[in-house]
N, C-alpha and C positions, 0 to 999 in steps of 0.2 A: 797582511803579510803576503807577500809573493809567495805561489808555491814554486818548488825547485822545480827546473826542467825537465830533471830526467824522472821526477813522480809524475810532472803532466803529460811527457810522454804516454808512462806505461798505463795511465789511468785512459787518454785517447785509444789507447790499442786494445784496452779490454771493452770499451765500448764500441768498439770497430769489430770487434771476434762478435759482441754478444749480438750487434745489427746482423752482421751476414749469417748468425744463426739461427735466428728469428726469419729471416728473409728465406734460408733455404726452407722452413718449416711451411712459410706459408706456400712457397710454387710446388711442397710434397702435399700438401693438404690443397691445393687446386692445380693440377698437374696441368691443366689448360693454356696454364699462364705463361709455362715453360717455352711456349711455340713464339711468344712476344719477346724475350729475351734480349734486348737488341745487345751492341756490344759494350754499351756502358753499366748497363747491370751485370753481364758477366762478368764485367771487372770488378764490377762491387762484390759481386760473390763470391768470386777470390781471390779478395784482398790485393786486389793492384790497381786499386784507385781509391780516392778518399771518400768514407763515409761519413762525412759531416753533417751537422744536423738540415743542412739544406737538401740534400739528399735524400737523406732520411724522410722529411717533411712533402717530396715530390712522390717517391714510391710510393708511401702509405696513399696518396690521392690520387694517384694516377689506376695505381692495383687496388682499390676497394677496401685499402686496409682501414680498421680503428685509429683515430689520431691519437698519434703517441705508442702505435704497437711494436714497430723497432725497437724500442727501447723499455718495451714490459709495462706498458701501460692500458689496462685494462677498463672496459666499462664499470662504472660504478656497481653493477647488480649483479656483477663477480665478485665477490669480495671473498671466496674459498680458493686455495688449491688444491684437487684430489692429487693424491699420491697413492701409486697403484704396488707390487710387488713389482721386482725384480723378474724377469722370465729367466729364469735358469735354465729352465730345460733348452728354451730356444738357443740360449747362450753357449751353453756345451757343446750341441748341434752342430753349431756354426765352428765349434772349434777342431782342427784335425789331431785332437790327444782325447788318448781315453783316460779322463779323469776317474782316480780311484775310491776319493772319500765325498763324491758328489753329494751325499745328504748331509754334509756342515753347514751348507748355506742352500737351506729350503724355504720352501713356502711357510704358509702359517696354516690351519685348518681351522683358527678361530679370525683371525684378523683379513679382511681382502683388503683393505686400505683405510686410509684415514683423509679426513677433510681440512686442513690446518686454512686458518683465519691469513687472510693474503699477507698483513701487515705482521703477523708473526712470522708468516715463511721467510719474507723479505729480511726482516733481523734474522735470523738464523746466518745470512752469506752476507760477507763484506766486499762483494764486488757482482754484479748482474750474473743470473743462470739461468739456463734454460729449463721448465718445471718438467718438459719430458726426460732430460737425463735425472731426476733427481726421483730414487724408487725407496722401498721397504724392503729391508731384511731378514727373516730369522736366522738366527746363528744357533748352532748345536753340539756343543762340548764346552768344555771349562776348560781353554788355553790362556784365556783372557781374562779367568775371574781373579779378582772381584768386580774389577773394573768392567767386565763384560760376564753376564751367565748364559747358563746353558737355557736357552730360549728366549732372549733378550730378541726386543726386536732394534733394526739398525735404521736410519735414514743414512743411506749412501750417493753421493755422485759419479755416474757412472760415465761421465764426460770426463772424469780425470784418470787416464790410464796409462799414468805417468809416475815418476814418484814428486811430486811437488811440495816439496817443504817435508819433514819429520811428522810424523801421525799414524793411523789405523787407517791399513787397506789390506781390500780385499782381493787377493792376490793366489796366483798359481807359481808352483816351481814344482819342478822333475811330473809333471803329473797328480800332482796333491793339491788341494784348496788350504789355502790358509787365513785368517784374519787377525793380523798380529801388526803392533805397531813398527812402523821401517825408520830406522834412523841412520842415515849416510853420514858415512866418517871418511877419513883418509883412505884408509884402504879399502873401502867396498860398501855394500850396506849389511846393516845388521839387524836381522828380526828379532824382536823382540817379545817373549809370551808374558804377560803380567802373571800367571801362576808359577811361582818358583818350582813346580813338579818338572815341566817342562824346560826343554834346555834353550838358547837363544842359535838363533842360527849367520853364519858368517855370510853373504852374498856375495862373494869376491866378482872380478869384472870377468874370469872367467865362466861365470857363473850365472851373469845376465842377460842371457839370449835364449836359457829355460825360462827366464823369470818374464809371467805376465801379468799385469797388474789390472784388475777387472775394475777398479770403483775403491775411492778414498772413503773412510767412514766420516759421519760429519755428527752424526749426534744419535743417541741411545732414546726409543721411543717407549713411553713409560705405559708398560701392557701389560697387566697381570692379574690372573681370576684367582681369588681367594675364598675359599671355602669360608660359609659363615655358621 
């Protein structure tokens, strides 16, 4: 069966996002490289020229790269991805608001990360990502229970800081952290807390130029010490 045009389109252009991001990681992880740049790799790296697999297959050879690393393809005697926490502090930092409920989304003091089997990460996303944007979270309150508790840990994307499709994100408005599911309607978006204690909130459009969105949630990491 033919697929439609316009799925092969957008299926080309995520594999076109996820080379040039892969491609910037590696001239940050060998800054050296930067100084060869000529002007057809610039163009590759920002998107104004095509990254086809024959391209792809020159740069990896030409830069020293693993074949098949464009496109997330790793030595066999990798077979983990480490997943590290989230840096919050660094994050806030970086932000010019003084966030007031900064320890909703902390660290953990038992967990620094986890090792997930590469072929599980990969099922986890149905379309290529980068494993540095993708970190751990704990969460701390019951806005989201049941569906979320107070010390649940998160696997987040921190490359999506957008609102992309209806789901749980990790998100700022007026100076507050929130982690509540966003669902865009006609008139704006609306957050939503899975504990009916808590009210749901309207986002109208004048309303989204406080609104930052830090990282989609992507799945709840199963972490808990019970007393025996």
């Amino acid at each position: 069966m033919k697929q439609p045009e316009n799925k092969k389109t957008a299926l080309q252009e995520q594999i076109r996002d996820f080379r040039i991001r892969r491609l910037n990681e590696w001239i940050k992880e060998h800054p050296e490289l930067k100084m060869g740049c000529n002007s057809h790799v610039s163009q590759l790296r920002h998107g104004k020229s095509a990254f086809g697999d024959r391209a792809a297959r020159n740069i990896e050879y030409k830069w020293g790269m693993p074949d098949g690393y464009l496109d997330g393809i790793v030595p066999p005697e990798n077979n983990f991805v480490s997943i590290r926490y989230f840096d919050t502090k660094t994050y806030f930092n970086r932000l010019d608001r003084e966030i007031t409920n900064k320890s909703l989304i902390t660290g953990n003091d038992l967990l620094r990360g986890i090792d997930l089997p590469r072929t599980k990460f990969n099922g986890l996303f149905s379309h290529p990502v980068s494993e540095n944007t993708i970190k751990l979270l704990s969460i701390q309150g019951d806005t989201m229970c049941p569906d979320i508790s107070n010390q649940d840990v998160l696997l987040i994307d921190t490359s999506i800081q957008s609102l992309v499709g209806n789901g749980i994100y990790v998100f700022i408005l007026y100076d507050l952290v929130y982690v509540q599911r966003l669902q865009a309607t006609p008139s704006g978006i609306i957050s939503i807390a899975a504990n009916p204690q808590y009210e749901n909130i309207a986002i109208t459009d004048s309303m989204e130029n406080d609104l930052i969105i830090v990282a989609k949630c992507i799945a709840k990491v199963p972490f808990q010490i019970q007393m025996l």
